[in-house]
N, C-alpha and C positions, 0 to 999 in steps of 0.2 A: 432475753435481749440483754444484750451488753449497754453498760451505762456512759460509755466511751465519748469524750469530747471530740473528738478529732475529724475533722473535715471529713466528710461523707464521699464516700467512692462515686466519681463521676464518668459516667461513660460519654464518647465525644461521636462513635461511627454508629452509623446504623445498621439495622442487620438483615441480611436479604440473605436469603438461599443459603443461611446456616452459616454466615459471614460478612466479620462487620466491613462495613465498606464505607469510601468516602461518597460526596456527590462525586458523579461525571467529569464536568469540571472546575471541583474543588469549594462551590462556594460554598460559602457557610456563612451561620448567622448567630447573633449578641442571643445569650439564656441571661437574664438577669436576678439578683437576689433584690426583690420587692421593699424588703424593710432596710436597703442603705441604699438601694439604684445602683449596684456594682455588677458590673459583667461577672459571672461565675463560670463563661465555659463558652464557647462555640460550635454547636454543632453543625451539620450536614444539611444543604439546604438543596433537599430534593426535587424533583420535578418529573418530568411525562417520561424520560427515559428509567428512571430508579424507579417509579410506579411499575413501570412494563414492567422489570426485571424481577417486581417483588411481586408482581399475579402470575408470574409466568410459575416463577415456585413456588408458589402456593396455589397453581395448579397442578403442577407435576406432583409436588407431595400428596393431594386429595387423588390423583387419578393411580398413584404407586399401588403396590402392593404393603409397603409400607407403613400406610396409613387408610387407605379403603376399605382393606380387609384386617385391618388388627379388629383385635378382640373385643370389644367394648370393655372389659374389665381391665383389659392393657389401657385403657386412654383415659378410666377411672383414676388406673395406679398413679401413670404420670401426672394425673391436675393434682393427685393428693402429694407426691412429691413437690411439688410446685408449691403448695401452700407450706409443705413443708419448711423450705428454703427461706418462703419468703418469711416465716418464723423468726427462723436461725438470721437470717439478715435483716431482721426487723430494725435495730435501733440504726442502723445505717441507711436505709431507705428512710426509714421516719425523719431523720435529719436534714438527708435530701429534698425531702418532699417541702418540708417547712422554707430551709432554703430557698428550696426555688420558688415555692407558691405562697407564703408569709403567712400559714396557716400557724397556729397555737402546734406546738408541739405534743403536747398529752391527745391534741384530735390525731394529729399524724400516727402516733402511737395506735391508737385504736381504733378510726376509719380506715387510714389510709393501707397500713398492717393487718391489723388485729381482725376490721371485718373482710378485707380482700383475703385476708387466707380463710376465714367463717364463709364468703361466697363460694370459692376453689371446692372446698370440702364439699358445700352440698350439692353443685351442680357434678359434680365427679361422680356423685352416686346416680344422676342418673344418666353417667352414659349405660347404665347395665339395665335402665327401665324403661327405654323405649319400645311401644310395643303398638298393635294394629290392632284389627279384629274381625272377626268372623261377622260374614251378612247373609241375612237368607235374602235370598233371589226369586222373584217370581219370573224367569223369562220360561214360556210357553213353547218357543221353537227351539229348532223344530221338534216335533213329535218324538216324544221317548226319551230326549237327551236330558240327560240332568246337568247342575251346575255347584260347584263349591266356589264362592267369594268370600274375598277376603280385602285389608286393607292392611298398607305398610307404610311406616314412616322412613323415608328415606335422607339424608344432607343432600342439602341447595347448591356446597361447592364451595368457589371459594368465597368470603364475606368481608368489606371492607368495614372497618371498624374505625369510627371517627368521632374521639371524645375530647371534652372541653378541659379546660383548664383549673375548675374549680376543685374538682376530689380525683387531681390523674391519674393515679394510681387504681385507686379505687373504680372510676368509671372503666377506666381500660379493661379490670378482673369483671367488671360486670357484663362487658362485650364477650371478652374473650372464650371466659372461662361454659357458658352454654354452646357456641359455634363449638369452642373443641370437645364439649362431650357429647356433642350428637352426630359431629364427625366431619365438621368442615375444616378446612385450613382461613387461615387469615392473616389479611394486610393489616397493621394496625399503624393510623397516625394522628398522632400526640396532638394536643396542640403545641401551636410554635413557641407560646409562651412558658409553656412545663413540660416539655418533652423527659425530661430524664430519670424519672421513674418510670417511664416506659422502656426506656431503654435496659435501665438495670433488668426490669421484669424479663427483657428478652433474653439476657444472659443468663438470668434465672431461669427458664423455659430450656436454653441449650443444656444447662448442670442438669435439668430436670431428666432429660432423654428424649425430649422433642424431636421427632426428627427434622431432617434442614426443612425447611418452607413449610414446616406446620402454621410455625407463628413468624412473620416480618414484621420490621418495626420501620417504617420510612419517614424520615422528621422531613419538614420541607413549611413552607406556608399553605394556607388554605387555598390560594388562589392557583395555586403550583400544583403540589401535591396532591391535596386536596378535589381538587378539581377532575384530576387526571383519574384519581381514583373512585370517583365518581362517573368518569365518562365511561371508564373502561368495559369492554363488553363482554371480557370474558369474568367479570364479579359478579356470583350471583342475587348478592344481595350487599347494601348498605344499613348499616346499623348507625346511626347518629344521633349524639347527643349535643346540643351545642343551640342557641339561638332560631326564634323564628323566622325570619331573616332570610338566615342563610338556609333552613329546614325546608322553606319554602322554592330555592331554587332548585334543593337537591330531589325534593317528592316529584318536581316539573320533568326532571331528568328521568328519576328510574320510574316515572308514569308513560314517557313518553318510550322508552325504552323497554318498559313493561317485566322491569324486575321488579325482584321482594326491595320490600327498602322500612325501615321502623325511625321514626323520630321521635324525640324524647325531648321537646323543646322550652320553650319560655312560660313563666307563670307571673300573677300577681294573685297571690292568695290572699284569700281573706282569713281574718280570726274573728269569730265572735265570740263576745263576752253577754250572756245572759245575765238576767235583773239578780237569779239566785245565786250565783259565782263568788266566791271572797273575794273581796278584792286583791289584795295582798297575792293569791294563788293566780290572778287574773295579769297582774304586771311581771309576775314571775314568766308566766307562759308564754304573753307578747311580746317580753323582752327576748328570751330566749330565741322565739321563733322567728326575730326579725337580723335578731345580731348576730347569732350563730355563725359561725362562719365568714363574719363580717359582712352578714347581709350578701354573700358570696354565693346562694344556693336559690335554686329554680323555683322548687317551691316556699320561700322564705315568706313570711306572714308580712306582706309588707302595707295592707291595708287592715286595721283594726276599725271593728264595729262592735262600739259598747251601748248597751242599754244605758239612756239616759241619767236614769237612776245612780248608778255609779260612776258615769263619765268621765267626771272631771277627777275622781279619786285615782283610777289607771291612771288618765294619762299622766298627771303630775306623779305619779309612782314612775312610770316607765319613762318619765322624764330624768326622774330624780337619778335612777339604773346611768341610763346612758350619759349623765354628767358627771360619775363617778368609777366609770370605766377607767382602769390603765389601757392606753395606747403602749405598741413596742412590740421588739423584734419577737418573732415567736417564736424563738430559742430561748426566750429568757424566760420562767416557769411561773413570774410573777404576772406577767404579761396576760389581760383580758381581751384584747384585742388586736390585730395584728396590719398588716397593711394590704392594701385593694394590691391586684397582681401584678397594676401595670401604669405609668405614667398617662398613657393613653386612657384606659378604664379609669384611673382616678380622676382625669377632667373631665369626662364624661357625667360623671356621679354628681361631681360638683356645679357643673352645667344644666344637671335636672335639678338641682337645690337651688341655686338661683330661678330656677324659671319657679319653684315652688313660691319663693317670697316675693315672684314681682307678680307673682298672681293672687296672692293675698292671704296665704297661707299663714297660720300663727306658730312662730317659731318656738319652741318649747325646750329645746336644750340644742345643743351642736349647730350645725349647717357651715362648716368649716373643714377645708384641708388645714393641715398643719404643717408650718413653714419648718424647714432641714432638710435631712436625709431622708429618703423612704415616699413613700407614695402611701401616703394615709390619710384618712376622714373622719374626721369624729361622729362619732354613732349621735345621729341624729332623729327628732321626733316633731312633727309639724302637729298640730291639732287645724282639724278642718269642720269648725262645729256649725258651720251654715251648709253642710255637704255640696259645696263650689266642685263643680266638674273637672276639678284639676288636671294638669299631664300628671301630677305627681300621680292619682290615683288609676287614671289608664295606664301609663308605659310604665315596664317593666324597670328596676332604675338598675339594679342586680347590687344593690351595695346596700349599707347600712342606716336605710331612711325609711320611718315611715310617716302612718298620715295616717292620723285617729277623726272617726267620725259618729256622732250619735246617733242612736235608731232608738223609734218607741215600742214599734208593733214588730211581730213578725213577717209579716207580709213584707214591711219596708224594708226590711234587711236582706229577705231571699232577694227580692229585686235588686236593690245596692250589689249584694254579694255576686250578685250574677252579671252583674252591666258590666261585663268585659269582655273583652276577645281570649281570655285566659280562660284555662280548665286544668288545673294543673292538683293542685291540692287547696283544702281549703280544713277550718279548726273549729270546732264548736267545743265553748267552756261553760259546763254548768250538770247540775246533778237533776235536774229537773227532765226526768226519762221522756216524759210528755212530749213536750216540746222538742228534745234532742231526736228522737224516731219521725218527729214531723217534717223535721232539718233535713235529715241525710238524705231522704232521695229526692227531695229538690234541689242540692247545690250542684250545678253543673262542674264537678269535676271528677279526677279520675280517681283520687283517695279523700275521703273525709275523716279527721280523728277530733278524738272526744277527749277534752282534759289531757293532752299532749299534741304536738305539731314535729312534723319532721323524722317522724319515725319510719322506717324502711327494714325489710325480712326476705332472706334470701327466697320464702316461702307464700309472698305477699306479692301479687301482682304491682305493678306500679305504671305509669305511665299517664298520659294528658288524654281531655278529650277538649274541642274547640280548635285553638290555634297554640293551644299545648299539645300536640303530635296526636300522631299512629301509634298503634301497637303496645304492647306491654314487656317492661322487663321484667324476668326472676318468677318463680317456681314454675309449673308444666307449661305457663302459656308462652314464657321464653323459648321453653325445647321444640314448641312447635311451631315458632317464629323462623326457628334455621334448620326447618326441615320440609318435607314436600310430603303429600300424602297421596298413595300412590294406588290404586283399585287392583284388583287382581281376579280375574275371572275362568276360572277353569271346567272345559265342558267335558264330562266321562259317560 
């Protein structure tokens, strides 16, 4: 990567059918940079006619020759090309991405980069390892006839892909990069808030040898775009990451319409902290898993359960963390945290922090925007040590607030940790094996870690269970997410 200061290459069309294009009629919409509130770009504000246009080519690309019948090791090559690029283009995406999303730049560097080309690679390898298999059959008729069966995995078609705004780059390669190595084509659209590493990714996709409508990139709003790509009937699947909310309308959709559809939705994880834990390693972890990202990620640790015993030592440790954070741009390298993505999402953050203190919440460090430029919140910490039913500890707040609460026993912690509508991820911290193997297959969610939070492997299933979604991203259960499995019965 190049170490280069200079404004980050911004792409403004969208790309359908192997070309970038404007909307229809021409509107378009404010991209903002999060840590001053400055317009950085306008792009293309989609709807039901640019949705047609980009299924219609990314049907024609799946149904070509083209792309139906290339190779599996040709559509290896080009995902590995593709991670290639996005390499060699790393330090200009990375600046983009911060830009526009107000993430720290050193994450930009190595999520948003460094693991989207680590995804590309290893889902590349298995376009060459899809495979079926051989079934013995007992059928009896008629008399004499025998049977060879089999099973094949086949692509679904084309696959709309609709990710959030918090790691854009990064969720987009996680949509993408399985649909094209099992051999679908795809619509993908951004959110309205970070669309433009999407965009470059597309350009990157055409250097790569894509052919046209392998991959679209349609920017528009949710309600627009969004929608239409959702209704549409020739997609045969939806891939969504983004709010339960919204998850909830689109499952109603392709339930009633009876496609594949996978949601990857909202969490309120919990972290526990066991009696044996250091403490010191204990504020390390929940700080970590709550700020990260500025509290900007799905499964962020945003309810802490400490064993009484050390209670009060966390939380005034992970108070101490977040009153000693720098706030600021996330180009600037000194910078610990950076700013929420959006004028909108910052009062919102700030709206669940008031409703924390008029509920009786004890304020322990932050609970404040901060007045200037930028759309920022100080990483904030509530201690809730009489366990009051808070909003703060049911809804999701997606920002950098949490709300620490005491437990004695085990018992009372599964319960706590469980009393939500969330399943999303959750963190168990302590060395005490006992215990920790009693934990994990009571916590109702979809990933449980030990002595770390937040961690993700192209090789690692991931996904929610409750009203944290459907389905799983990443290693073999994604390739069978965008593919149909197909029986095969031959009589000789």
């Amino acid at each position: 990567m190049s170490n280069s200061s200079e404004r980050p290459t911004i792409r403004n069309r969208m790309l359908i059918a192997g070309e970038w294009q404007a909307a229809d009629n021409g509107a378009t919409f404010p991209v903002y940079d999060p840590a001053s509130g400055e317009c950085i770009a306008e792009v293309p504000a989609g709807g039901k006619a640019e949705v047609d246009r980009a299924v219609a080519s990314a049907k024609r690309c799946f149904e070509s020759d083209a792309w139906r019948h290339m190779l599996p090791a040709a559509r290896e090559a080009l995902l590995l090309k593709l991670a290639d690029l996005i390499e060699q283009n790393g330090e200009d995406l990375a600046r983009l991405e911060t830009l526009n999303n107000g993430k720290l730049i050193a994450f930009s560097r190595a999520l948003e980069v460094g693991a989207s080309a680590q995804w590309l690679r290893y889902m590349a390898g298995w376009a060459t390892k899809i495979e079926g298999s051989t079934v013995d059959v007992s059928i009896g008729f008629p008399p004499g006839v025998r049977y060879s069966a089999s099973t094949r995995r086949e692509p679904l078609g084309v696959v709309g892909a609709i990710v959030p705004w918090n790691f854009p780059l990064l969720m987009a390669v996680w949509k993408i990069a399985p649909a094209l190595a099992a051999g679908c084509t795809v619509v993908l659209k951004p959110a309205e808030e970070t669309p433009l590493t999407a965009l470059r990714l597309g350009e990157l996709a055409l250097q790569a040898g894509f052919p046209a409508g392998a991959l679209n990139v349609v920017t528009g709003l949710g309600e627009a775009a969004g929608a239409a790509l959702v209704a549409h009937p020739d997609v045969a699947k939806i891939a969504f990451t983004g709010s339960t909310e919204v998850g909830r309308i689109i499952g109603r959709q392709c339930g009633g319409d009876l496609r594949h559809v996978s949601l990857e939705l909202g969490g309120k994880s919990p972290v526990i902290v066991l009696p044996d834990c250091d403490p010191a390693k204990a504020v390390a972890g929940a700080a970590g898993a709550i700020f990260f990202n500025h509290g900007q990620v799905c499964t962020a640790g945003s309810r802490l359960y400490v064993h009484r015993r050390i209670y009060d030592q966390v939380v005034d440790g992970v108070g101490t963390v977040a009153k000693q954070m720098k706030l600021g741009a996330g180009l600037d390298p000194a910078t610990e945290m950076g700013p929420l993505v959006s004028a909108r999402h910052r009062a919102r953050v700030t709206s669940l922090i008031e409703t924390g203190k008029a509920e009786g919440a004890e304020l322990i460090a932050g609970g404040a925007a901060l007045e200037g430029a930028g759309w920022f919140v100080q990483p904030t910490v509530f201690a809730n040590r009489a366990c009051k039913p808070l909003t703060l500890v049911r809804e999701e707040v997606f920002g950098p607030v949490l709300v620490a609460m005491p437990f004695d026993e085990l018992e009372e912690v599964v319960a706590a940790a469980n009393d939500s509508e969330y399943g999303l991820g959750a963190s168990i911290w302590s060395n005490d094996l006992t215990a920790v193997h009693r934990l994990i297959p009571r916590l109702q969610a979809g990933s449980v870690w030990v002595n770390s939070h937040n961690l993700v492997d192209p090789n690692l299933p991931f996904g929610g269970v409750k009203s944290s979604g459907l389905g799983r991203e990443h290693g073999r259960a994604v390739i069978e997410a965008y593919t149909e499995l197909k029986s095969v019965c031959i009589a000789y």
